[in-house]
C-alpha positions as CSV (number, residue, x, y, z in Angstrom):
1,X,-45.6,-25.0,-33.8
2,X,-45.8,-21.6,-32.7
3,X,-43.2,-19.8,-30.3
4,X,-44.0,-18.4,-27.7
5,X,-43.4,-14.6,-27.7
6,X,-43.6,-14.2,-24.0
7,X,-47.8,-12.6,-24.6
8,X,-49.5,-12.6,-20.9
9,X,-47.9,-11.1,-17.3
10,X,-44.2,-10.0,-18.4
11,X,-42.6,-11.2,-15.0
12,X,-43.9,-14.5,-16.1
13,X,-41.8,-15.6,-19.1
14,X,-38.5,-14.0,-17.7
15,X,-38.8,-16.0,-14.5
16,X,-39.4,-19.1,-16.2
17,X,-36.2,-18.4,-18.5
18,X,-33.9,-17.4,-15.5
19,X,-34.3,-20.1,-14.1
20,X,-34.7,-23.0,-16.3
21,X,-32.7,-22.2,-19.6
22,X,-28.8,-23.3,-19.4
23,X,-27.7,-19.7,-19.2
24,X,-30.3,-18.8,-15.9
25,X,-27.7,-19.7,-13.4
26,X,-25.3,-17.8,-15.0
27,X,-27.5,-14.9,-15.5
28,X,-28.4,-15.0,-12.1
29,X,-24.7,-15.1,-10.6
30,X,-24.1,-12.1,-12.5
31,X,-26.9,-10.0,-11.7
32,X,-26.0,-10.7,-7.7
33,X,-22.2,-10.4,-8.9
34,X,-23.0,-6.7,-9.9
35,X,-25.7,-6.1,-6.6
36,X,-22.2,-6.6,-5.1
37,X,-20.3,-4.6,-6.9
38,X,-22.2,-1.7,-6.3
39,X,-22.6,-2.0,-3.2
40,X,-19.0,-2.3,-2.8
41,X,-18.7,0.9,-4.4
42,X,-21.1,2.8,-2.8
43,X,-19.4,1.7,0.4
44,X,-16.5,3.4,-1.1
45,X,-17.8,6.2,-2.2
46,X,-16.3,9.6,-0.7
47,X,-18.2,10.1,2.4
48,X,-16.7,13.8,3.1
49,X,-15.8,17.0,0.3
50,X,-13.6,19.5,1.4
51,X,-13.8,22.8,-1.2
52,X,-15.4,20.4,-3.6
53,X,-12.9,17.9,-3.7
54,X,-13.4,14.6,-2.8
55,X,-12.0,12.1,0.4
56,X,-12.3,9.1,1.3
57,X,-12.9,7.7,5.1
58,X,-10.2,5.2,5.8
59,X,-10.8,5.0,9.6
60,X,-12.6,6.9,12.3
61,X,-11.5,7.3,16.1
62,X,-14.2,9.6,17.7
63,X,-14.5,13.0,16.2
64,X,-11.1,12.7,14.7
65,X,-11.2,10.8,10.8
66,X,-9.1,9.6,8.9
67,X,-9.5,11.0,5.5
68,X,-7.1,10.3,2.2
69,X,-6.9,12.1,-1.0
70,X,-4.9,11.5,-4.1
71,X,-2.4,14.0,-4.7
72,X,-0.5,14.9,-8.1
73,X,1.5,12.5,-10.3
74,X,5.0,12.0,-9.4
75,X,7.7,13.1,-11.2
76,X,10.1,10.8,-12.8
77,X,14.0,11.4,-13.2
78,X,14.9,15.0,-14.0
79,X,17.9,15.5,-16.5
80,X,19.5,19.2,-16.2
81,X,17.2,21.6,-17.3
82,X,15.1,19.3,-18.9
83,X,11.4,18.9,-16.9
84,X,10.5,15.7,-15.4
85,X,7.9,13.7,-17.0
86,X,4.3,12.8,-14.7
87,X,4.4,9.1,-13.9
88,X,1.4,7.1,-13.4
89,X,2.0,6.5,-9.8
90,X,0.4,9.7,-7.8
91,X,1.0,11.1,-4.7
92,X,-1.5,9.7,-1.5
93,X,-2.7,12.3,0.7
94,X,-3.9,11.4,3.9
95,X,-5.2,13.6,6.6
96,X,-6.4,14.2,10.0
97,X,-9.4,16.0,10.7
98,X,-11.0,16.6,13.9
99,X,-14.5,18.2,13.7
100,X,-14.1,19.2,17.6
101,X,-10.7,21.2,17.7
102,X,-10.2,24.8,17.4
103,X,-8.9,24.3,13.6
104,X,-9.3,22.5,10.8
105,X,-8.9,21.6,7.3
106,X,-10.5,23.7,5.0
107,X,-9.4,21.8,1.7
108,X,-7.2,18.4,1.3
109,X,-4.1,19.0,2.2
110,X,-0.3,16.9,1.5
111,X,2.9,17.6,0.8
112,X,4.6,16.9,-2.3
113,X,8.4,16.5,-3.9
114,X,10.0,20.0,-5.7
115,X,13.5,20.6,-7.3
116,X,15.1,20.9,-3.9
117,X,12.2,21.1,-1.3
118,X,9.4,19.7,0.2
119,X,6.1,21.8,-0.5
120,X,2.6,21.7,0.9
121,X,-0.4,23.9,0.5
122,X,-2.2,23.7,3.5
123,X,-5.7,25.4,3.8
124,X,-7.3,26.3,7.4
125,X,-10.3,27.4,9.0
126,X,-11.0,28.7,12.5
127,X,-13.8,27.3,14.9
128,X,-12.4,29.4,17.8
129,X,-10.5,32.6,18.0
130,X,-6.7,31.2,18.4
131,X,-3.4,32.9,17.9
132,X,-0.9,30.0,16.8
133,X,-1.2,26.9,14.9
134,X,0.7,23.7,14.2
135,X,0.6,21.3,11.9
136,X,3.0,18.1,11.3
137,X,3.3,15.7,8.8
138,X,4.9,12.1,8.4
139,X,6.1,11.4,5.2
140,X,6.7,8.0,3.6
141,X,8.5,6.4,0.4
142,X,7.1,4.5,-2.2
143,X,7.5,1.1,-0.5
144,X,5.4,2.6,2.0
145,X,8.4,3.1,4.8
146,X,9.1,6.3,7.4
147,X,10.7,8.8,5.3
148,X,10.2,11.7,7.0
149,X,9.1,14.3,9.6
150,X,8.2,18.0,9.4
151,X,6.3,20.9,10.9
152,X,5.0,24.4,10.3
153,X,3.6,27.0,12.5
154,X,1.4,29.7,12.1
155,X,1.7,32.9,14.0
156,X,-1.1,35.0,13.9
157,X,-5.0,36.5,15.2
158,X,-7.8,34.0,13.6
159,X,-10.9,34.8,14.6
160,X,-13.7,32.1,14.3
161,X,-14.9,31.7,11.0
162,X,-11.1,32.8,9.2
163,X,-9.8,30.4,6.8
164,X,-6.5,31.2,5.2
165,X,-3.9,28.9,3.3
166,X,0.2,28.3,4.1
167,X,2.7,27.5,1.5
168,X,5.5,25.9,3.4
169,X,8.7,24.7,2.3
170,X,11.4,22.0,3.3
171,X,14.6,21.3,2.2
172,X,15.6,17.9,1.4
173,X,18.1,16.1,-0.8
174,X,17.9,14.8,-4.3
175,X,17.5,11.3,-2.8
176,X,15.0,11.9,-0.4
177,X,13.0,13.3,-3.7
178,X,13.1,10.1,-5.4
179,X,11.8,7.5,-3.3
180,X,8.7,9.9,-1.1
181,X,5.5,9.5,-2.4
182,X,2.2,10.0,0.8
183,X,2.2,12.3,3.9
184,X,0.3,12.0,6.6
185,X,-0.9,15.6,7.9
186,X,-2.8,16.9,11.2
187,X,-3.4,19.8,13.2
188,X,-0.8,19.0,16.3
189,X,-1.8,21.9,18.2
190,X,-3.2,25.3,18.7
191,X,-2.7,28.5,21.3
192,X,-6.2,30.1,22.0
193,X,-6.8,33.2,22.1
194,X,-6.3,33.1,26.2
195,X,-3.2,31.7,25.1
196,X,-4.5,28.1,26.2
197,X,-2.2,25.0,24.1
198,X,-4.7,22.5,23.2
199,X,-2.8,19.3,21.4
200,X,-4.2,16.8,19.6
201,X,-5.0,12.8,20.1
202,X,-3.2,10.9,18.4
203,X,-4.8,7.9,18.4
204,X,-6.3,8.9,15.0
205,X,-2.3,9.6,13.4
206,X,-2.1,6.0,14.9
207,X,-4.6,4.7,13.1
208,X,-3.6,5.9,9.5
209,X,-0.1,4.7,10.5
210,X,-1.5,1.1,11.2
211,X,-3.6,1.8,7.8
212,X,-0.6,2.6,5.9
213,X,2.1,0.5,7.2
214,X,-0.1,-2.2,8.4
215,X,2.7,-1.9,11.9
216,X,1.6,-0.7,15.1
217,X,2.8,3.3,15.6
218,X,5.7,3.7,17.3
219,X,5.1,7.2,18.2
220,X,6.3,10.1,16.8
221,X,10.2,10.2,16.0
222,X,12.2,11.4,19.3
223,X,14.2,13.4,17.1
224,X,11.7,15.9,16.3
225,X,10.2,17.6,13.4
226,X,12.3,19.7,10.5
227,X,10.6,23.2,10.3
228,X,9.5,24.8,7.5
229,X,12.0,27.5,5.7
230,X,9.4,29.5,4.5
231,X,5.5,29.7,4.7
């Protein structure tokens, strides 16, 4: 008997094995299993670049979003002189930016863990002309715990259009080193050039709070921030 090679309309042998060979349900399930899958990932796709590096939205609360990165490896136990090695686990770098305010975020920006301090590289551009900047930053341990609270400010002229980048430093002891692992980071507030204060909403730092936590935020600790040594 001859086989039949599938000659005539090629949609019409395929269908006909899809569907009524043994393996046509299981074909099918997989090609819907993978229609999912990518459209899972699109959906997860970055849906915002800063400087070429990719973020991903996590939440969005008006014209504030909530944007996270992922940050360098951290660094496993240091002995003397010896470097740390990378681990697999990396820093998460979450953000705050707000497409209306006078700054913003000109690249992703989170802190991570030194020798002795707490470093950040934080990179800013100007939509209006302001004379002072704040930013904060929560910090939390690798269980995903409040482990932390710091500041910097900038003093100086921007005019709209500047972008410029801050280095800041904090101290912190060898213990608080070992456990941190994501910051949260926003712009808290700005002075304008008619030396206006404009703060931020915070509904969006609630929101990654809730994201990260999975607690309802508390508010920011009463205690207040720990400012920068050195920018």
């Amino acid at each position: 008997m001859a086989r039949d090679r599938g000659v005539g309309p090629l949609w019409a042998p395929r269908q006909f094995c899809c569907m009524t060979t043994p393996a046509g349900p299981r074909v099918l399930g997989c090609v819907i299993l993978l229609l999912l899958v990518s459209a899972e990932a699109r959906a997860q796709r970055p849906l915002v670049e800063l400087s070429g590096a990719p973020l991903i939205r996590v939440d969005q609360r008006g014209p504030a979003a909530v944007l996270e990165a992922e940050g360098p490896a951290l660094s496993g136990r240091r002995e003397f002189y010896r470097p740390a090695s990378p681990l697999r686990l990396r820093h998460r770098w979450l953000m705050v930016q707000d497409s209306t305010f006078a700054v913003v975020f000109a690249a992703p920006a989170g802190v991570t863990a030194g020798i002795d301090s707490y470093e950040a590289g934080v990179s800013l551009r100007a939509l209006r002309p302001v004379m002072a900047v704040e930013v904060r930053a929560l910090l939390f341990d690798v269980w995903g715990d409040a482990a932390g609270y710091l500041a910097l400010t900038d003093l100086d002229e921007r005019r709209v259009g500047d972008r410029w980048e801050l280095r800041p430093r904090w101290r912190h002891g060898a213990a608080d080193r070992a456990v941190y692992r994501t910051s949260l980071v926003w712009i808290h507030r700005v002075m304008l050039d008619d030396e206006t204060v404009v703060e931020a909403d915070l509904e969006a730092v609630g929101a990654a709070w809730r994201f990260l936590t999975g607690n309802t935020f508390p508010g920011l600790p009463a205690e207040g921030p720990s400012r920068a040594d050195r920018l």
